[in-house]
C-alpha positions in Angstrom: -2.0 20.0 15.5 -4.2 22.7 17.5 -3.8 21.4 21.0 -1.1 19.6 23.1 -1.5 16.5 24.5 -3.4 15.0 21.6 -0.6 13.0 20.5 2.7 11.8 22.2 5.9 10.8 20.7 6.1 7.0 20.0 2.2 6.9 20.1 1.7 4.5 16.9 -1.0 6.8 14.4 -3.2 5.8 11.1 -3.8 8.6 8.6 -6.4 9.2 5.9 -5.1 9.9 2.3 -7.2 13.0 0.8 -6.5 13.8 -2.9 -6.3 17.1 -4.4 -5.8 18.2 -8.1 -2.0 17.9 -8.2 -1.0 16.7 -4.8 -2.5 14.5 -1.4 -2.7 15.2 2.0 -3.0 12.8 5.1 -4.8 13.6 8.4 -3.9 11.4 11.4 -6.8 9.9 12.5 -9.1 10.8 13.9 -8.8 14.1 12.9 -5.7 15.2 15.1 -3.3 16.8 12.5 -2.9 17.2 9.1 -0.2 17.0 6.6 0.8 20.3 4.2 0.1 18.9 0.6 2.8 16.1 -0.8 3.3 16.2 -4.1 2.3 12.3 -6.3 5.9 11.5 -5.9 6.1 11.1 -2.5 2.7 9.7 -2.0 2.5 7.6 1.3 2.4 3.8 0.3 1.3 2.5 4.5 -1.1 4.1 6.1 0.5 3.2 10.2 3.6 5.2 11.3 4.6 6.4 14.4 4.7 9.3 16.3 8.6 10.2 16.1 8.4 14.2 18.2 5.8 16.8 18.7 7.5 20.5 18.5 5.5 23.7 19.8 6.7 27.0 18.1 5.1 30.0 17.8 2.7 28.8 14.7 1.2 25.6 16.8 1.8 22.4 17.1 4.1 20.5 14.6 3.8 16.7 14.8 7.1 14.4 12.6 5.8 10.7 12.2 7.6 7.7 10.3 6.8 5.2 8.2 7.9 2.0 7.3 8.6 3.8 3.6 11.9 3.2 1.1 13.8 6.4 0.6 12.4 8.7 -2.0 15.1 10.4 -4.1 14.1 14.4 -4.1 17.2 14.5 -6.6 19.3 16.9 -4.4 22.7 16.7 -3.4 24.2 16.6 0.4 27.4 17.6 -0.7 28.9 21.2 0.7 30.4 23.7 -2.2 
């Protein structure tokens, strides 16, 4: 996200799905943010989440929103060694 104050945390959001050769990408509507690309595995099945935080760091604005989603397994382990 370019600017603050477009969204706010709990703010319920619908995003766009937008396909690229090996991957998608979703924009919150209308046009607020956009997702970095997601590879087919973890494609977004709902297309309503919510706003969950809005972080500012140096880069811009970085925008975290759920969905009513079951976990995907990324096939890595939480355990220390």
């Amino acid at each position: 996200m370019e600017r603050q104050g477009l969204l706010e945390t709990g703010q319920k959001i619908t995003v766009t799905e937008g396909l690229l050769p090996s991957n998608y990408y979703y924009t919150i509507d209308p046009s607020l943010a956009m997702s970095a690309n997601i590879p087919f595995r973890y494609r977004l099945k709902s297309r309503e989440g919510v706003v969950a935080s809005v972080v500012e760091n140096a880069r811009g604005f970085y925008v975290t929103a759920e969905f009513d989603e079951p976990e995907v397994d990324t096939g890595k382990s939480n355990a220390s060694q």
